[in-house]
C-alpha positions as CSV (number, residue, x, y, z in Angstrom):
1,X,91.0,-20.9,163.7
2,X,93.5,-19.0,162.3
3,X,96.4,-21.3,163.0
4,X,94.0,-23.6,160.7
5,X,93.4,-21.8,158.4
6,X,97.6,-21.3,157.8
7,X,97.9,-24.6,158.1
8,X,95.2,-25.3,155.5
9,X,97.0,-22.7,153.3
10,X,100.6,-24.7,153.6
11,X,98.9,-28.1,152.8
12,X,97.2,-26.7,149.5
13,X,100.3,-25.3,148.4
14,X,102.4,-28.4,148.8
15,X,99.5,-30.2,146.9
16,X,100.0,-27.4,144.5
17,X,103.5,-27.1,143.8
18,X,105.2,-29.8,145.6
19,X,105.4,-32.4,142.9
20,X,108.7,-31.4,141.2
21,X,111.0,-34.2,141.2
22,X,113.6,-36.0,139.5
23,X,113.2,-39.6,139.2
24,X,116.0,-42.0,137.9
25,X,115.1,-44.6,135.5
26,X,116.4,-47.2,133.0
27,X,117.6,-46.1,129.4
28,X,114.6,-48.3,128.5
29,X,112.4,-46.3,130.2
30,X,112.9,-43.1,127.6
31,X,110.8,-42.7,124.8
32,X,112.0,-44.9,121.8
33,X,112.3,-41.6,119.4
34,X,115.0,-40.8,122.4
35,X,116.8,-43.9,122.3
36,X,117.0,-43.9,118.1
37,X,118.3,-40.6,118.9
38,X,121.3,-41.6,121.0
39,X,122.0,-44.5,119.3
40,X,121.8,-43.0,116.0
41,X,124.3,-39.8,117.4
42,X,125.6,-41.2,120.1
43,X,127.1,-44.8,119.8
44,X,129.8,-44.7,121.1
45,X,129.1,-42.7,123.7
46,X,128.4,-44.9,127.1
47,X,124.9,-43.2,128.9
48,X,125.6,-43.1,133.1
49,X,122.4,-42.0,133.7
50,X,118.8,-41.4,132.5
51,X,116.5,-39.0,134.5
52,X,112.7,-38.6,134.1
53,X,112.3,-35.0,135.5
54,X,109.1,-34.6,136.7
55,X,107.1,-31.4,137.3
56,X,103.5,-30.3,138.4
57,X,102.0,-30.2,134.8
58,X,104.3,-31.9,133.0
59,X,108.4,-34.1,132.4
60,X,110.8,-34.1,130.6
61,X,114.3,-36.4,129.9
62,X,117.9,-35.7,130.5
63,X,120.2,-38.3,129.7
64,X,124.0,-38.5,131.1
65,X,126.9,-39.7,129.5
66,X,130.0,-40.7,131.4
67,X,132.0,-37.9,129.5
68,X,129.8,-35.0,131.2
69,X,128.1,-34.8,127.8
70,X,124.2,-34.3,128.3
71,X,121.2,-34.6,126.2
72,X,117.5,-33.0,127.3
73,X,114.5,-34.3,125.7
74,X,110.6,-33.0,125.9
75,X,107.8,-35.5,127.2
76,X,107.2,-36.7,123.8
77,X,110.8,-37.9,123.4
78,X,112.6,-35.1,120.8
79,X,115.5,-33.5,121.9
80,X,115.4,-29.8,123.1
81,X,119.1,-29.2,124.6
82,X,122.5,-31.1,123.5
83,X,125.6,-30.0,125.7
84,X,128.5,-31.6,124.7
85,X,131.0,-29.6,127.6
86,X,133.4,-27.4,124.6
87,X,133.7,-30.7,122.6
88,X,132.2,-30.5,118.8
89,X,128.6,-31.8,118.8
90,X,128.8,-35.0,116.2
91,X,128.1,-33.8,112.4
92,X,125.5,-36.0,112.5
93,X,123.2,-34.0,114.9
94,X,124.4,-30.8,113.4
95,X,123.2,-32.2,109.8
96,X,119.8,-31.7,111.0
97,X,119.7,-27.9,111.8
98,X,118.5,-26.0,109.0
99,X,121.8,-25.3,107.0
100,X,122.1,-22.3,107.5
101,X,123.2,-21.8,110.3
102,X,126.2,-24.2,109.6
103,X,126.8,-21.3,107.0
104,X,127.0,-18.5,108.9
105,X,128.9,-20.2,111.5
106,X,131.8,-21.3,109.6
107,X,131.8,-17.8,107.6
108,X,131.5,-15.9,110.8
109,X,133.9,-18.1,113.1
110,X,135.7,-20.2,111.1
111,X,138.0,-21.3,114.3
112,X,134.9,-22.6,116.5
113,X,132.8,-25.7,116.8
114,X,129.2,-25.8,117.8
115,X,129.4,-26.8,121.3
116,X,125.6,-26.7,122.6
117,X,122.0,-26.3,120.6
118,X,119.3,-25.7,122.5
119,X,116.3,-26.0,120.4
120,X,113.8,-23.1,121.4
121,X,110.2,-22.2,120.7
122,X,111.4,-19.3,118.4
123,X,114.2,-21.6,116.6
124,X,117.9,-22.4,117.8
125,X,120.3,-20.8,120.3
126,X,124.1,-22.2,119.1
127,X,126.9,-21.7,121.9
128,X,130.3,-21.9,120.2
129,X,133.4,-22.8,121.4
130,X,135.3,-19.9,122.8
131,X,131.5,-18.9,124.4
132,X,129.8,-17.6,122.1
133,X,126.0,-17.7,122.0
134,X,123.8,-17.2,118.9
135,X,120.6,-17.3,118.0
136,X,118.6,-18.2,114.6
137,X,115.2,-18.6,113.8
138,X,113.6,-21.6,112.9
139,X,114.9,-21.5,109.5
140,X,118.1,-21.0,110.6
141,X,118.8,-17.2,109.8
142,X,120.4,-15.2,112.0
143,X,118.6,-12.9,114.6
144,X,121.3,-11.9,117.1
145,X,124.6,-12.5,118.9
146,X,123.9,-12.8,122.8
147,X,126.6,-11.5,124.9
């Protein structure tokens, strides 16, 4: 019975929290506002690979390019992370953070480029060349230099 009863527990927990997986699809397969996006940042950049990362309750997107850049994008299709591996993300992505933190970038570190966003629930987290990692608010003001 109790052997069972393990192996009852085991099962339910499989059902449970088994289901995280990474699935690769076509660059058709993403949602369109994720396709606008690359095309409209991105166009000359070739994609190598477009995963549908799949999890218990929900998925999400990351997208490859064949220069190690990557792109992450929530269910619905927006982006949430942009790495672009200590090259400059494109001034066109950057145009649509709130500007200030453009501002304080350039006045704070005139010598670095934005390398990685990650867009967060609380605003934007900005890694810099030379690794430095800051984050603003949704507004875009400053809250704190994370070392």
């Amino acid at each position: 019975m109790k052997l069972f009863l393990a192996a009852s527990l085991v099962l339910v927990s499989i059902s449970c929290f088994g289901f995280d997986r990474d699935k690769v699809v076509t660059f058709s397969n993403l949602p369109k506002e994720s396709q606008k996006f690359i095309k409209t940042h991105f166009p000359n950049v070739k994609v190598s690979r477009v995963v549908k990362d799949i999890d218990s309750f929900t998925h999400s997107w990351e997208v490859d390019f064949v220069n190690g850049w990557e792109i992450e994008f929530t269910a619905e299709g927006k982006w949430d992370h942009i790495d672009c591996k200590g090259s400059a993300v494109p001034a066109s992505v950057l145009a649509l953070l709130p500007a200030n933190i453009l501002t304080y970038c350039k006045a704070h570190f005139p010598n670095a480029v934005i390398v990685e966003i990650d867009h967060e629930t609380y605003g934007y987290e900005v890694e810099l060349s030379g690794d430095i990692t800051i984050e603003f608010d949704k507004k875009g003001n400053f809250i704190r230099i994370d070392d």
